[in-house]
C-alpha positions in Angstrom: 88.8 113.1 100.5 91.9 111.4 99.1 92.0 109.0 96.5 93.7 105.6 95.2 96.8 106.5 93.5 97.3 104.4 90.4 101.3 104.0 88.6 102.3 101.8 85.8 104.9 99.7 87.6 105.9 97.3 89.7 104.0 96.9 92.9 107.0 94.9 94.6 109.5 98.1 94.5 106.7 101.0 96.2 110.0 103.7 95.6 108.1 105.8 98.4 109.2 106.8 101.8 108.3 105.8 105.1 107.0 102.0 106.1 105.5 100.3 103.4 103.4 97.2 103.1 102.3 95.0 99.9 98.9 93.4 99.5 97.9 91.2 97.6 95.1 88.3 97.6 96.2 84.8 98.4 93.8 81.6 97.8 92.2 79.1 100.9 94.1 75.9 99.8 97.7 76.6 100.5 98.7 77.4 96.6 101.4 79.9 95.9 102.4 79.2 92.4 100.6 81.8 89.6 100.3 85.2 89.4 101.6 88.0 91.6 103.3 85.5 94.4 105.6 84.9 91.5 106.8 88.4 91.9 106.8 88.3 95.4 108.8 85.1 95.6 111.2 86.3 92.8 112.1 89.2 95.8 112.0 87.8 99.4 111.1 83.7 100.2 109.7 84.7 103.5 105.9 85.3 102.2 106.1 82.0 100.5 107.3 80.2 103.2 105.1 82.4 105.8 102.1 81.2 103.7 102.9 77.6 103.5 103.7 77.1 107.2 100.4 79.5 108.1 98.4 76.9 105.9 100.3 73.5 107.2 99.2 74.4 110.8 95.8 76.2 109.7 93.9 73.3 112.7 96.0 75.8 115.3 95.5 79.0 114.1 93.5 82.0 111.9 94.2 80.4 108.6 91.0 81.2 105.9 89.3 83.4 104.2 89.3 86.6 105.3 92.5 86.2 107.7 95.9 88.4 107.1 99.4 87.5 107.7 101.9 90.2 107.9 105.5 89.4 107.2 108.2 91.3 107.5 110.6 91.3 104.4 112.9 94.5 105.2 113.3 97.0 107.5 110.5 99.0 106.5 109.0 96.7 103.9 106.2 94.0 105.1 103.9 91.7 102.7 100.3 91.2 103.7 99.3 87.6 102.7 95.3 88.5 102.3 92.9 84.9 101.9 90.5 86.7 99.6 89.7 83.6 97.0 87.8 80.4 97.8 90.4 77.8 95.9 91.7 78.3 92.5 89.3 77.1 89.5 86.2 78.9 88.7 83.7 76.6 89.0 79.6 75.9 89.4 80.0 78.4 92.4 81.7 80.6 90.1 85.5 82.4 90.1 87.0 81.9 93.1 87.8 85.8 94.7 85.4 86.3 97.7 84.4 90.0 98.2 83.3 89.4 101.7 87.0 88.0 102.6 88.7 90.6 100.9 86.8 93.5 102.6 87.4 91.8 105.8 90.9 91.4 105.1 91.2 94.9 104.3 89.8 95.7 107.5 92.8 94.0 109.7 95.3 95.6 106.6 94.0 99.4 107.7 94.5 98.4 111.4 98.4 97.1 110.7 99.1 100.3 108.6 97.8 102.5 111.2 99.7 100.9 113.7 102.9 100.9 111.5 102.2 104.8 109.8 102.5 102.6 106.7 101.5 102.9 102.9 99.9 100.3 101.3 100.7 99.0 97.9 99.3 96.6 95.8 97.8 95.3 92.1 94.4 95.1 91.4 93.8 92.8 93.9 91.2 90.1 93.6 91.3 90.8 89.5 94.0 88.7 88.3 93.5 84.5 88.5 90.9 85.2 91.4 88.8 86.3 88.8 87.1 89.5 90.2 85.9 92.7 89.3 88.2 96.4 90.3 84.3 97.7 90.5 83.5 96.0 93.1 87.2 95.6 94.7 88.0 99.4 94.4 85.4 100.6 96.9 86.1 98.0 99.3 89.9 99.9 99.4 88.1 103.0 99.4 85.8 102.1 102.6 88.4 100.2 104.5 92.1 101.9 103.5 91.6 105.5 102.0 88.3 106.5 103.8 91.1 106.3 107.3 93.6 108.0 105.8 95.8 105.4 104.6 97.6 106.2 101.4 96.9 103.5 98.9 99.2 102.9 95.6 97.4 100.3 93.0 100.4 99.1 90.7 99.3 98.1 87.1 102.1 96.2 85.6 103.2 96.7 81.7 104.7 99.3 79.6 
């Protein structure tokens, strides 16, 4: 069986071939400000403005936890805006990444990378200001993503 494939590097340039799309966890309250949007933003201003025009008109559509967005940011490069965190503060309910939401947005990730014959790339998701655990995110990837065959690249940034 194949296996996530972890880089030191920078999980907005996947220097791979072929279609490529980016994950990464977004919160339920419309915030794109901290964390790995920064990156993402930094690139391309269609996620950020996907995300914010997704959340405005959230009464007419998919918008919340669990949903995906997929935008297209180059010919062969999309971003997958995944709602995998219940606001932004950890609180009496505790940090705010929901595994449930994740796993189900992972589910409608596999589906757009079969249908695109894409890679998927990503940090740890649900790890950084979401608060999670890579135990308990990791085999959620390997259930949903590797298990079918899609290639999965987890990017840990630094030196």
């Amino acid at each position: 069986m194949s296996e996530i494939t972890y880089v030191r590097g920078d999980a907005t340039a996947p220097s791979v071939k072929g279609v490529k799309l980016i994950a990464h966890v977004c919160n339920d309250i419309g915030g794109w400000g901290k964390g790995f949007v920064l990156a993402l933003s930094r690139r391309w201003p269609e996620p950020e403005a996907a995300y914010r025009a997704w959340h405005r008109d959230r009464a007419h559509n998919d918008f919340g936890l669990g949903a995906t967005q997929f935008v297209q940011v180059e010919k062969y490069l999309w971003v997958a805006n995944l709602i995998g965190q219940r606001g932004i503060r950890t609180g009496s309910k505790g940090v705010p990444v929901r595994y449930e939401a994740i796993d189900t947005g992972l589910a409608h990730l596999a589906t757009r990378a079969a249908e695109l014959g894409a890679s998927v790339h990503m940090p740890r998701i649900g790890c950084g200001l979401a608060g999670g655990n890579w135990s308990r995110v990791e085999p959620l990837i390997m259930r949903r993503l590797v298990e079918r065959g899609v290639a999965v690249t987890v990017y840990d940034h630094g030196e």
